[in-house]
N, C-alpha and C positions, 0 to 999 in steps of 0.2 A: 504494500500500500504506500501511495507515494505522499509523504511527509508536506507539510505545512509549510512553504517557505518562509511563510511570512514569521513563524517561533522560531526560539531559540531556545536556550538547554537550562536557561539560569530563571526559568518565572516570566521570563517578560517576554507577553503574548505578541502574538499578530506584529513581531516587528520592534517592538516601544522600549528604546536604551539599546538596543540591538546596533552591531556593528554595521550592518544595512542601513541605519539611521543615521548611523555616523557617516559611514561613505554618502550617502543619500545630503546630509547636510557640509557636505563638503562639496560636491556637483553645486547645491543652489549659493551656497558660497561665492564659486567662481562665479554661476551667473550674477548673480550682484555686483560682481565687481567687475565683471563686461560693462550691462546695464546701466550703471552707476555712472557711466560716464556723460549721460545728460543732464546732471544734475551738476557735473564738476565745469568741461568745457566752455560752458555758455558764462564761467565766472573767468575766465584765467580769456576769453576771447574779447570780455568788458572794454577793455582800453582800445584795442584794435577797431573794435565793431565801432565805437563811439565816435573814434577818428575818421574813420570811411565814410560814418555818416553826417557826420557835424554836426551833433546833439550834443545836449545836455547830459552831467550827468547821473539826474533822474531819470531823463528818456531811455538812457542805454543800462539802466536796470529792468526796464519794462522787460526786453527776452527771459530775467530771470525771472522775475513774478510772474509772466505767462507761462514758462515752465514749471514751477512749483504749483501754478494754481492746475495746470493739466496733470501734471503726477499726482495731485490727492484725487479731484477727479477720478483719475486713472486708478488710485488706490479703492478707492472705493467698492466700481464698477465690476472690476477685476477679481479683487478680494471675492464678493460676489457667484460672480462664475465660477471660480474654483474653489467655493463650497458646494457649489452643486456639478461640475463635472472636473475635478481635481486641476492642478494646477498646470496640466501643461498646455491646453489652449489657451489659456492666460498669456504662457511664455511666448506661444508665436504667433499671437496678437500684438503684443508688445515688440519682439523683434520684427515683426514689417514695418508697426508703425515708426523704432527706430530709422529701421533704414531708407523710408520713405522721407522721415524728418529731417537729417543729415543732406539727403541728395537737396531740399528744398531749400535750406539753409544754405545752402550753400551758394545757390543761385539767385537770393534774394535781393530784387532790387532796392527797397527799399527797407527800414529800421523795421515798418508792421508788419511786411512781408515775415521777414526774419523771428521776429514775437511771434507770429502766431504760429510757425513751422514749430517752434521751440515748444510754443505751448499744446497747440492741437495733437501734435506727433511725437515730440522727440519726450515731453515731460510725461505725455499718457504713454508713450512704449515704455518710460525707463523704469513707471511705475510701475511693473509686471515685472520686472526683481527684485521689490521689496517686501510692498505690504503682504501679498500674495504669500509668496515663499515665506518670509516672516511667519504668519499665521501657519502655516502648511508644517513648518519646522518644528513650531511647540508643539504638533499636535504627535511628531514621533517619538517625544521622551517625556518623561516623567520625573524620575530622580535626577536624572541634569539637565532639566528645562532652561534654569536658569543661565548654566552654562552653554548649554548649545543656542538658545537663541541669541545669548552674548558674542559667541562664537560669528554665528552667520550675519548679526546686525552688525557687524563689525567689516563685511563686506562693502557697505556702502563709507564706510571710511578708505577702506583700501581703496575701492575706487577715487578715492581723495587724494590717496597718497602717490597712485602709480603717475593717474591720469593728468595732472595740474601741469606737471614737468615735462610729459611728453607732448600735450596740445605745447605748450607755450616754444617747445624745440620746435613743431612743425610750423607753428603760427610765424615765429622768427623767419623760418627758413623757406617755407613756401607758400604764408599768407593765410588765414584764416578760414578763406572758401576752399580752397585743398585739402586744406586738413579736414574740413567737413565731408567732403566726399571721401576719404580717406577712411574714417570711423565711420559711412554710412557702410564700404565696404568690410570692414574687419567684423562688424556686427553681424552681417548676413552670414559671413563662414563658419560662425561661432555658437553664435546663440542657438539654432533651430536644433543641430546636432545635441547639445547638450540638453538641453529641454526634454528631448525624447527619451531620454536617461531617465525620468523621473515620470513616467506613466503611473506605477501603483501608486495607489490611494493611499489616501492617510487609513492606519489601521484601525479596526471595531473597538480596540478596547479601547484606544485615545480616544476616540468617538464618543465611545458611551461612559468613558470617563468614571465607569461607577466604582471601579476601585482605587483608581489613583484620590482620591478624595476630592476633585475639582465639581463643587457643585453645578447640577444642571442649567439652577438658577441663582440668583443670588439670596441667601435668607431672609425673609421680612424680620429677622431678628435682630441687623443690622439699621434699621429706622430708613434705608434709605430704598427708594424703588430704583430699579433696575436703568429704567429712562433718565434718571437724576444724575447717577454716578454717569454713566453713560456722556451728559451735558457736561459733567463738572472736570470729567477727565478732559474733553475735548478742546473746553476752555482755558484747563489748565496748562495741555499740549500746547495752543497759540500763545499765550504770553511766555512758556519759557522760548519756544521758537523763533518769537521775535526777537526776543536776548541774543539769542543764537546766532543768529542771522548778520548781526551786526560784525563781527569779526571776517566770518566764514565768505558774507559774498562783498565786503568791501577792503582787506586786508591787502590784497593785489593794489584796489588803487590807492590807496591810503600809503603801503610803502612808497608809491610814484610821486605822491604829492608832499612828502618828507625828502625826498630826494635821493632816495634809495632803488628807486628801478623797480617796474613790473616781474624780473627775473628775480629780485630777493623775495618779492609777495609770494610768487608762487611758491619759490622755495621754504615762506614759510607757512603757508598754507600746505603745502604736503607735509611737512614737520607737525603740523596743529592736528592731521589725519591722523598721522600713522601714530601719535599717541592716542588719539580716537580711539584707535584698535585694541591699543591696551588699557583701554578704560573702558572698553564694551565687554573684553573679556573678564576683566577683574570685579568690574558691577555685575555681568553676569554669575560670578561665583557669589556676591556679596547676596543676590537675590533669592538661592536657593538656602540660604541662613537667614535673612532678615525680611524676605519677602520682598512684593513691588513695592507698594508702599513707602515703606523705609528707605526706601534704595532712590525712589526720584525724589524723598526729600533730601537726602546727602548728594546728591548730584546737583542740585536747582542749589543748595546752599552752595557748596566747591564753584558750582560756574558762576554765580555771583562776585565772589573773594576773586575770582577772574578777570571779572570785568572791571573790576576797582582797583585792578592795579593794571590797565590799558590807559587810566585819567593820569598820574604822575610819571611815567615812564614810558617815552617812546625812540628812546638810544636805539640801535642796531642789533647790537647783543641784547638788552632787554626784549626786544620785541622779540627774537627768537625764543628766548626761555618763556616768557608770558603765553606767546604762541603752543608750545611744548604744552605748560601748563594750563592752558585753557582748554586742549586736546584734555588732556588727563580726565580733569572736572568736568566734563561734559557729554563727553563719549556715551556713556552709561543710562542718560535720561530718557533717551529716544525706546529701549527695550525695555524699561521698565514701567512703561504705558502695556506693552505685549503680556509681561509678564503679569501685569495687574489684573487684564481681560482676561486671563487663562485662569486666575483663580476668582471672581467672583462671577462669570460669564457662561451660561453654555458654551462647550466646546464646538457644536453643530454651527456656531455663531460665529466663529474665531475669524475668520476672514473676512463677513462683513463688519465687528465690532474691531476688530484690529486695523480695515480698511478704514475706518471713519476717526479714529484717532489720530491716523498716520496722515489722512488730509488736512484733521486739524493742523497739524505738524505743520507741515507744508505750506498751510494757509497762511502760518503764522511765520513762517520763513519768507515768503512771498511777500505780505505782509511789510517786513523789517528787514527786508533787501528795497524795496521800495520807501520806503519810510528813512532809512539811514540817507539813503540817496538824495533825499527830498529835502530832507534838517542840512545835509552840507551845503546843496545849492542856496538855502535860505541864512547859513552864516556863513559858509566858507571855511567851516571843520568837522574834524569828526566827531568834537570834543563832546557835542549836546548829543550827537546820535549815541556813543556811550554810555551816557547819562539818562539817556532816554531806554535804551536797553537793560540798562540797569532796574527801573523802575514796573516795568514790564515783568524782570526776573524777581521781585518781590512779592509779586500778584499770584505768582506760580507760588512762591514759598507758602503764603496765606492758604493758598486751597490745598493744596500738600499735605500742610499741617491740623487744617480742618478735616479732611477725610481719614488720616491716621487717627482722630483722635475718632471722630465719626465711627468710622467703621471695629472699631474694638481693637484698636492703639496697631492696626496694620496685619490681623488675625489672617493668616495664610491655610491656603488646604492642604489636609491632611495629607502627608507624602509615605508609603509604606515605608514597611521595617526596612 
């Protein structure tokens, strides 16, 4: 009789902490950090695109807010779909629209042209390696939930970290519209293949979740209804996002205008990533001990203490260590919205409640990639837009700390022996 592939030999059913989990979140790994590259590009292409066009620049943050506002979008819709037919028509849904979005971009005559390519196409493809996969991830572990979706949300930093240095090499070297067509190309050879990789389904017991202890629903013993937390998370995702936001997509021209060159931004913009990575994976460990909860109120404090030290120090060397350090402190917040939805959510949910968090995100990056842009044109620094991120990341602290105390001081589901 032919054996289950989906068990293994240790308890854990249909797949779940299984080594097939692990290879499985290593595949959506990579694609994230394919995918991820339309989130990064369109920041580290800012200076160039503005030039060509002779905008302001507010105007030439518009590609970025039309991107992030197409990625939640895209999270949502997507997330969606692959709750009801798993994730991989997601993925190459997402990879045409990349490679469609890239060829348009690259041919755009004009700034709108260029926004809406980024937003219609490139922001909704890139969103079909996050939230999706995101969701699809937690639903294959249990005892290192924490750490595997820290693991795989750490993909869209990587994509931070590879991509910033290589667009900005080809942008130097052969202009902006080339390297668009360039990434439309490396997308199509890449994605579709790997995608296929991941046909099975999330497994019945993640599913039915009834013994990992992640309840169905959330308890009316917690005072709050399902739709509240739902609002409160989502609210709480845009103002740390616009925090966020203010480093991540103006850091490139903010070195320019100190007089340090778009080559040092990127440089440390991939430096603010790749500690990303090591603050998605270390808050992923912190999560599976202290829960979600706890975990994005120490992350929203840390990226705070971050941004208070971008107001007194803008030397060279500072900015790199600030940079480093603001990776660290921040990495971490983005999964612990995921993690939070896995333990008070049905899990039959995870992709549409993890898709609507992740656009909050988004919203709120879009948001204060827009908004930073908007405060320097009206002074002439980035000083208030700091200040103004800041104030945004205490709004996050408040709700944070209201739902820890809310929800019974951050009470986590039960995880077997």
């Amino acid at each position: 009789m032919a054996s289950d592939p989906n068990k293994n030999n240790m308890g854990d059913q249909e797949g779940v902490d299984s080594a097939y989990a692990w290879t499985r979140m290593g595949i959506a790994l990579l694609l994230s950090t394919i995918g991820g590259v339309g989130m990064w590009s369109v920041v580290v292409a800012l200076p160039a695109v503005q030039a060509e066009f002779g905008v302001a620049r507010a105007d030439a943050s518009l590609p970025y807010t039309m991107t992030m506002i197409g990625f939640g979008i895209g999270g949502i819709f997507l997330g969606k779909l692959s709750d009801r037919f798993g994730v991989v028509p997601s993925l190459i849904i997402g990879a045409v629209a990349l490679v469609l979005g890239y060829a348009a971009a690259g041919a755009a005559p004009t700034l709108w042209w260029y926004a809406i390519a980024q937003g219609v196409l490139i922001g909704f493809g890139s969103s079909a390696t996050f939230a999706p996969l995101l969701a699809d991830t937690s639903l294959w572990f249990m005892r290192r939930r924490g750490i595997a979706v820290g693991i795989f949300a750490s993909g869209n930093y990587l994509a931070g970290t590879v991509w910033p240095t290589i667009v900005q090499h080809f942008i130097e070297t052969s202009g902006w519209r080339h390297t668009s067509y360039g990434i439309a190309i490396f997308c199509a050879i890449t994605m579709v293949p790997l995608a296929l990789m991941l046909r099975r389904r999330a497994p019945a017991l993640a599913m039915a979740s009834s013994s990992g202890g992640s309840p169905t629903f959330m308890s009316p013993s917690y005072g709050m209804s399902p739709r509240a937390l739902q609002v409160l998370l989502a609210i709480a995702s845009i103002c740390c996002c616009v925090a966020m936001s203010m480093p991540q997509v103006h850091l490139v021209a903010y070195c320019g205008d100190l007089g340090y060159g778009a080559a040092r931004g990127a440089q440390m913009l991939s430096l603010m990533l790749a500690c990303g990575i090591v603050s998605r994976i270390s808050f992923g460990w912190i999560s599976d001990r202290l829960g979600g909860l706890r975990t994005l109120l120490l992350g929203s404090a840390l990226q705070g203490i971050a941004l208070l030290l971008f107001l007194p120090f803008n030397g060279l060397v500072s900015l790199y260590l600030i940079s480093a350090m603001f990776g660290l402190f921040q990495g971490g917040i983005v999964p612990a919205y995921a993690i939070i939805i896995r333990e008070y959510f049905s899990p039959k949910e995870a992709g549409a409640r993890v898709g609507i968090v992740i656009t909050a995100s988004l919203f709120g990056m879009a948001l204060g990639g827009w908004m930073s842009g908007a405060i320097f044109d009206m002074t002439g620094s980035y000083r208030a837009a700091f200040l103004n991120g800041i104030a945004w990341n205490l709004v996050n602290l408040v709700i944070a700390s209201m739902l820890l105390i809310r929800l019974g001081g951050g009470r986590r589901a039960a995880a077997p022996a």
